[in-house]
Rosetta silent file (secondary structure, phi, psi, omega in degrees, C-alpha in Angstrom):
SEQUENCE: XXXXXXXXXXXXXXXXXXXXXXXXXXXXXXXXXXXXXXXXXXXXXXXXXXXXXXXXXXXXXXXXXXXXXXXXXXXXXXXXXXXXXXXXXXXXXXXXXXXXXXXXXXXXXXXXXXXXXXXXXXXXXXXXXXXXXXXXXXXXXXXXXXXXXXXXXXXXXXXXXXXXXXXXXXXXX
SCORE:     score description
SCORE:     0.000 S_00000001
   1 L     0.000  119.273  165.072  -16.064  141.216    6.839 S_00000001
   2 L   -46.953  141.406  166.921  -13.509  140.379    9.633 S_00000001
   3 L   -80.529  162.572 -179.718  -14.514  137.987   12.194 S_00000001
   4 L   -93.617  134.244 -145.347  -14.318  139.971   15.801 S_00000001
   5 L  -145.538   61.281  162.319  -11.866  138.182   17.697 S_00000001
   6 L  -112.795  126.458  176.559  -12.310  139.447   21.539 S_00000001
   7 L   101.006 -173.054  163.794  -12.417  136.490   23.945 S_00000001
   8 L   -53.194  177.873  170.551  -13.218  132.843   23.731 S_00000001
   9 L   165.468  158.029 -171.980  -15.295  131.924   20.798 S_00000001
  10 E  -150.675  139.034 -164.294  -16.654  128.647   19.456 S_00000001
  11 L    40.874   16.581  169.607  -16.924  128.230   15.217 S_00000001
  12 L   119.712  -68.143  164.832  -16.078  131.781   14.881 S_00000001
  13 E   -37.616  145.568  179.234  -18.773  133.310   17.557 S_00000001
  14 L   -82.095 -172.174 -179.627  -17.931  134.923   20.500 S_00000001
  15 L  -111.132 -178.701  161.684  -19.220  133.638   23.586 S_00000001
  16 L   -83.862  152.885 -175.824  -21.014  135.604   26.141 S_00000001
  17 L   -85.214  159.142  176.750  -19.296  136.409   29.092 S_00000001
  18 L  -110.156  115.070 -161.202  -20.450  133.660   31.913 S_00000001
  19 L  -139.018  135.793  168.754  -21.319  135.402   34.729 S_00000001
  20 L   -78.375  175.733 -179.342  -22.634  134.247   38.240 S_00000001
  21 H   -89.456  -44.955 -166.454  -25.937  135.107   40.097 S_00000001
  22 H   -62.169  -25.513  161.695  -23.281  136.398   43.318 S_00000001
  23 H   -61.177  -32.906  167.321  -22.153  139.150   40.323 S_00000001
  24 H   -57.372  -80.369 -173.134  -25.293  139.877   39.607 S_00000001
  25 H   -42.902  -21.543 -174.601  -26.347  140.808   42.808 S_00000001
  26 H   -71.784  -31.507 -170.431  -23.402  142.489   43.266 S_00000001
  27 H   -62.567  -58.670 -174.404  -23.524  144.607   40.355 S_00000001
  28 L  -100.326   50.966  179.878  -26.943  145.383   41.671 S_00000001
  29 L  -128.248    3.546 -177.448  -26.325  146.246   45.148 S_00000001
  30 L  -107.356  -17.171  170.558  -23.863  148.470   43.784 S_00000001
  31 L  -124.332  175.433 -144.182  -26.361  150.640   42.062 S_00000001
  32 L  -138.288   28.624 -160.592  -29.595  152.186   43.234 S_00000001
  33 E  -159.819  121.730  164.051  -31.983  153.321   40.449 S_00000001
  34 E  -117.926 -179.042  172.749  -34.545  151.173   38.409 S_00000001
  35 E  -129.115  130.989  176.849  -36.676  151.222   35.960 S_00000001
  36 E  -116.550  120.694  166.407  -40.002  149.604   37.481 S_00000001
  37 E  -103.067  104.502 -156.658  -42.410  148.135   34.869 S_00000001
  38 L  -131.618 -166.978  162.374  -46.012  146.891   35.267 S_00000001
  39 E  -138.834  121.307 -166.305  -49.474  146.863   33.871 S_00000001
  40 L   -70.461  158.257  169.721  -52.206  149.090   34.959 S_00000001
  41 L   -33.567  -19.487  169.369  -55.659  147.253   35.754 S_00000001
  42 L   -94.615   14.120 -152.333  -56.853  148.178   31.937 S_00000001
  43 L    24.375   67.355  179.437  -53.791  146.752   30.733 S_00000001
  44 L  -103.799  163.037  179.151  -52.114  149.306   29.747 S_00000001
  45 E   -74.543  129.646  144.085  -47.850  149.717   29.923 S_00000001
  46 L  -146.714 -175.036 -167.699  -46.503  152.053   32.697 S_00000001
  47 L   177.063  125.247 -172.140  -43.080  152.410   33.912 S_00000001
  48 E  -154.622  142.096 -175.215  -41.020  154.686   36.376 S_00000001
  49 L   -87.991  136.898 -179.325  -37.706  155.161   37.892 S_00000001
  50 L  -141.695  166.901 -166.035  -37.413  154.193   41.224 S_00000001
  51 E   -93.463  127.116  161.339  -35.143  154.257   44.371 S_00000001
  52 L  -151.253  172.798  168.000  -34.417  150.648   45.582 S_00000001
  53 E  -171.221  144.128 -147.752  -32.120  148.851   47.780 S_00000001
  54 E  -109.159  131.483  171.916  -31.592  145.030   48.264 S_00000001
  55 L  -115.765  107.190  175.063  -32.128  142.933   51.296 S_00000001
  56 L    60.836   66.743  154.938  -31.629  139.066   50.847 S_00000001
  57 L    56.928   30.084  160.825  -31.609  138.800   47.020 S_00000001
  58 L  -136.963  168.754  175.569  -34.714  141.041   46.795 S_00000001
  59 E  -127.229  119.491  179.563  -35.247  144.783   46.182 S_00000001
  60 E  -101.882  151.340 -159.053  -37.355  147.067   47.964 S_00000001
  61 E  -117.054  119.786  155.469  -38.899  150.091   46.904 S_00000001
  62 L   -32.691 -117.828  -67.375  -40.697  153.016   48.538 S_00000001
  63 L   -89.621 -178.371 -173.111  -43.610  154.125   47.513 S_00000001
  64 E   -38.506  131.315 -173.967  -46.739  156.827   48.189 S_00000001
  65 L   -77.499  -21.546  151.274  -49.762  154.824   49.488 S_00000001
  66 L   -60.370    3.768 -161.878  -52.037  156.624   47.089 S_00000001
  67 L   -80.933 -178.989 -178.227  -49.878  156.632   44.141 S_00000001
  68 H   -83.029  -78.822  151.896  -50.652  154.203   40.876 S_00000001
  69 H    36.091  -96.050 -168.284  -47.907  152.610   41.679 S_00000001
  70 H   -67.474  -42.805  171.051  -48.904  151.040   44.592 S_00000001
  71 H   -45.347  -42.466  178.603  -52.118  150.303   43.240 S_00000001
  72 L   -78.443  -97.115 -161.666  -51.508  148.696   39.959 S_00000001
  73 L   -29.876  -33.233  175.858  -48.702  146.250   41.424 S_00000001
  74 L  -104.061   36.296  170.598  -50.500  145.412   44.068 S_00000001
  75 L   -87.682  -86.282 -122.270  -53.497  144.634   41.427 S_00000001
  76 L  -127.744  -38.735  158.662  -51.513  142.086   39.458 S_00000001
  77 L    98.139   -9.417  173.869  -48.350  141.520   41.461 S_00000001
  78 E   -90.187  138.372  137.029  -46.065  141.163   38.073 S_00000001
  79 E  -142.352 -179.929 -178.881  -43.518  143.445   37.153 S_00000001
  80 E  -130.418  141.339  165.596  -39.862  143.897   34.743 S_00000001
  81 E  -133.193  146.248  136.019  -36.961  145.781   36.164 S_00000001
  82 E   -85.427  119.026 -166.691  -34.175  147.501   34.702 S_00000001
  83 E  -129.906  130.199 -178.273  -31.282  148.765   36.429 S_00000001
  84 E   -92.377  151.378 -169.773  -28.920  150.689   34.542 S_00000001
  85 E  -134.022  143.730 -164.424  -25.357  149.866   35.976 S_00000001
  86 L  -110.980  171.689 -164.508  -23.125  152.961   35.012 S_00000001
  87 L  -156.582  154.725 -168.357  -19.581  152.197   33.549 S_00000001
  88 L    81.926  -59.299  178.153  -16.303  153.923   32.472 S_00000001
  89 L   107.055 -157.561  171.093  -15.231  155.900   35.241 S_00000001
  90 H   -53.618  -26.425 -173.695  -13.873  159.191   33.915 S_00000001
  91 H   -81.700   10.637  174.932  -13.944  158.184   30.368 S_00000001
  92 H   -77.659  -23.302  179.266  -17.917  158.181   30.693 S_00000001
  93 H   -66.320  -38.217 -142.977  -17.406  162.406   31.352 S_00000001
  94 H   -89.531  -54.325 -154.362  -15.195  162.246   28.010 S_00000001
  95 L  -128.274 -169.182 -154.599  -17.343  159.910   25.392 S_00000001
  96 L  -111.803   90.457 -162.709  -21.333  158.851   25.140 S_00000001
  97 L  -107.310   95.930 -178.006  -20.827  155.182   27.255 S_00000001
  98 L   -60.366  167.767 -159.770  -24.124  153.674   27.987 S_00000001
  99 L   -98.395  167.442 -174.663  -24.410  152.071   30.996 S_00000001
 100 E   -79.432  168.414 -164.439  -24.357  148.273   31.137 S_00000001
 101 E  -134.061  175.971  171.726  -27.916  146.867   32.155 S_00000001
 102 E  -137.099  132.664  156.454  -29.478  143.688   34.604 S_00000001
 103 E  -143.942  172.916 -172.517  -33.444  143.500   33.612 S_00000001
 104 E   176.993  151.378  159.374  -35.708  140.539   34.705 S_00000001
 105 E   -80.629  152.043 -178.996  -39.191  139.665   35.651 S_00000001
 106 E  -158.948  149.940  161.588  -40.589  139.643   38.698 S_00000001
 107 E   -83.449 -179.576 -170.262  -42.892  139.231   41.470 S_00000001
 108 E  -162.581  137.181 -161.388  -43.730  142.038   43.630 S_00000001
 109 E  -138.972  123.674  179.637  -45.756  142.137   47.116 S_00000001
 110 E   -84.230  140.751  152.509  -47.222  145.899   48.523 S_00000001
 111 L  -120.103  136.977  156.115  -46.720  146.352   52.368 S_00000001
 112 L   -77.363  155.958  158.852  -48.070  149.510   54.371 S_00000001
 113 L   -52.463  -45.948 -177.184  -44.708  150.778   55.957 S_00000001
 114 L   -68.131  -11.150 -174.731  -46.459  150.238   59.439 S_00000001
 115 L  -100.914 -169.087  172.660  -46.894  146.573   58.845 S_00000001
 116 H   -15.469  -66.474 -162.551  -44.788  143.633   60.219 S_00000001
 117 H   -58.462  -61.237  167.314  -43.238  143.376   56.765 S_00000001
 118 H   -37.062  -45.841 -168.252  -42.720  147.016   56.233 S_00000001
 119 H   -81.104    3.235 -163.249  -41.017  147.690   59.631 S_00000001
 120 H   -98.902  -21.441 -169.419  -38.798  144.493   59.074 S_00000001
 121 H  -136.652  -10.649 -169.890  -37.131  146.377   56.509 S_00000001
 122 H   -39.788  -69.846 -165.035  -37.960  150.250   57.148 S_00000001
 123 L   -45.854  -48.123  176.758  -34.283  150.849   58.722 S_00000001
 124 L   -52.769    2.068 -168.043  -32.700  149.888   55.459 S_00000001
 125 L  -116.953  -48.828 -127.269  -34.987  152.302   53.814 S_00000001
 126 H   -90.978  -15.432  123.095  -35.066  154.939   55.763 S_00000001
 127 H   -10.038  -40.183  177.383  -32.201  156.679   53.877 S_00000001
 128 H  -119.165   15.478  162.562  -34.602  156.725   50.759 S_00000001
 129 L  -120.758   96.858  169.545  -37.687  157.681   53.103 S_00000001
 130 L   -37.214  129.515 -165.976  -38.080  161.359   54.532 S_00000001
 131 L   -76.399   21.217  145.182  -39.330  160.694   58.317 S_00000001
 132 L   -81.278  -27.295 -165.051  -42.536  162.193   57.460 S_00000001
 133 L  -109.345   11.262  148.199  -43.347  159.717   55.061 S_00000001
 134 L   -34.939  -30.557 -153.857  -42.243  157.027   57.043 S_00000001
 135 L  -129.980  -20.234 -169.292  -45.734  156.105   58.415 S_00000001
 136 L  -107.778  -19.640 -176.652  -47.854  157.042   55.301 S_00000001
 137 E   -93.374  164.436 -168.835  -45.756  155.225   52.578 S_00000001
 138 L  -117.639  144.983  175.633  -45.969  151.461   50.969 S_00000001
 139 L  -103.768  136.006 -147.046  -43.093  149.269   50.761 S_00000001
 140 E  -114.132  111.482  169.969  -43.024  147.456   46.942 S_00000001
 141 E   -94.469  138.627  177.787  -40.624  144.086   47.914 S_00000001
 142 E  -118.759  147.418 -140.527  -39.815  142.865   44.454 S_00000001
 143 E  -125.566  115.123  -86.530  -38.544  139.341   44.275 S_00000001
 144 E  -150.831  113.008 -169.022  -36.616  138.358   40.919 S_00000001
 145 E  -135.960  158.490 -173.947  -38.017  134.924   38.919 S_00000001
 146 E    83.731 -103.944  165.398  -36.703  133.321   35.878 S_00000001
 147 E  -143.330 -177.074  168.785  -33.498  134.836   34.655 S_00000001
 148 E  -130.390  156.330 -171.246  -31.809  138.061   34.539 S_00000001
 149 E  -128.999  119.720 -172.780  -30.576  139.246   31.443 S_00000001
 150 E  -144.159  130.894 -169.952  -27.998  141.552   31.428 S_00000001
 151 L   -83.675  129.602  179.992  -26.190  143.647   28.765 S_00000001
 152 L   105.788  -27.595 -158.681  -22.579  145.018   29.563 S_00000001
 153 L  -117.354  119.995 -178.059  -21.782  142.954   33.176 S_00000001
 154 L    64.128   45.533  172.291  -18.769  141.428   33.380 S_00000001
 155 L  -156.987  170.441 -167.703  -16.673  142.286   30.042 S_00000001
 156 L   -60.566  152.412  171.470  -14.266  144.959   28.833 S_00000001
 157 L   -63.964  -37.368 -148.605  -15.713  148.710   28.252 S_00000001
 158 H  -105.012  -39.869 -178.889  -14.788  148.290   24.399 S_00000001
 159 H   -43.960   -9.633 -137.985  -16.840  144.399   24.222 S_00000001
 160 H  -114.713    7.216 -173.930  -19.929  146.424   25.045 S_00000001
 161 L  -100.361  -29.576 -168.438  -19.960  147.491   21.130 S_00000001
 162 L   -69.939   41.761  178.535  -20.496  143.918   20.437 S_00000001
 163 H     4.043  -45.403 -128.395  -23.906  142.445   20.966 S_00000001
 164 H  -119.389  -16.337 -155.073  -22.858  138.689   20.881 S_00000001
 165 H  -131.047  -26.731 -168.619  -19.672  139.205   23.547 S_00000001
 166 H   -95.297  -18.280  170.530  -21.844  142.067   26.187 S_00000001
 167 L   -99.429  158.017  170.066  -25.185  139.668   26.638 S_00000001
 168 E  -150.760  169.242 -175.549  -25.997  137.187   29.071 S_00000001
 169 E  -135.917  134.957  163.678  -28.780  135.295   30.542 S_00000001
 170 E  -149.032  145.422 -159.252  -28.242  133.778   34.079 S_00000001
 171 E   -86.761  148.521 -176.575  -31.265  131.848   36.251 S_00000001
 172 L   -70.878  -36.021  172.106  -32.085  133.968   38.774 S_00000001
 173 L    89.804    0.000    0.000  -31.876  130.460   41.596 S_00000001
C-alpha cells in the first residue's frame, strides 16, 4: 500500500490541517443550520435541526415555548452541535460531496424572548422569527466548551477522502 502523500506529514502520517478558533467561527457564521443534541429528562437521546445565528462566539436558537426542546435543555443545560458546512461549489450539483462538519459540546441557557436576555438579541433573530412568534417563543443561547472538532475545514475538496489529513480538534478558548 502507497503511503498518501498530500501535505506535511511527520514519519509517514499526514498531519491534520491546523486550524484557528477565528476559522472556526468563521466557517460557522457562514452557515446557518445545526444539528442540536440533548438528553430528555428520562435520559433518553433526541436531536433536531435547527436555525441559529452567532452573536459573540455563541449561537442562538429560536425556539417554541412549549416545545421539548425548550424543556429538556433547559432541564439539564448540556447539549452537542453539529453544523454541516457545505463544500464544492458547483461540483457538489455534479458528484455526492459531503459537507465538511464543526461539532462540539456545549452549554446552553433558555430565555423567554420577552426577557432582558431575549430582547438583547431578538433583532439578530428576527429574520429566523415570524413577528407573531416573536413574543411567545424561547431563545436557546448555546455557548461552546472544550473543543470543536471538525471534519473537512480548512483542506483541499479531494483531502476530505482522507480521515487523518480532513480532522481536527481545536480548544474552543
Amino acid at each position: 500500500m502507497s503511503t498518501l502523500s498530500i501535505g506535511p506529514s511527520v514519519a509517514g502520517q499526514p498531519l491534520a490541517p491546523r486550524l484557528t478558533v477565528q476559522e472556526i467561527w468563521r466557517a460557522l457564521g457562514r452557515a446557518s443550520f445545526a444539528v442540536l443534541s440533548h438528553v430528555s429528562p428520562a435520559g433518553g437521546p433526541r436531536s433536531s435541526g435547527v436555525v441559529y445565528t452567532v452573536i459573540d462566539r455563541r449561537l442562538f436558537v429560536v425556539v417554541a415555548a412549549n416545545s421539548w426542546k425548550a424543556r429538556h435543555i433547559a432541564a439539564d443545560g448540556r447539549v452537542a452541535v453539529t453544523v454541516p458546512v457545505r463544500r464544492g461549489g458547483v461540483m457538489s450539483l455534479l458528484f455526492p460531496i459531503p459537507p465538511a462538519t464543526v461539532s462540539f459540546a456545549a452549554s446552553a441557557t433558555v430565555y423567554p424572548a420577552d426577557s432582558p436576555q431575549g430582547r438583547l438579541v431578538l433583532k439578530h433573530l428576527a429574520k429566523l422569527l415570524p413577528a407573531e412568534r416573536r413574543d411567545t417563543s424561547y431563545i436557546v443561547e448555546i455557548r461552546p466548551e472544550g473543543w470543536f472538532v471538525t471534519y473537512g475545514i480548512g483542506v483541499r475538496l479531494m483531502a476530505m477522502r482522507h480521515p487523518a489529513l480532513a480532522r481536527s480538534r481545536v480548544p474552543v478558548i
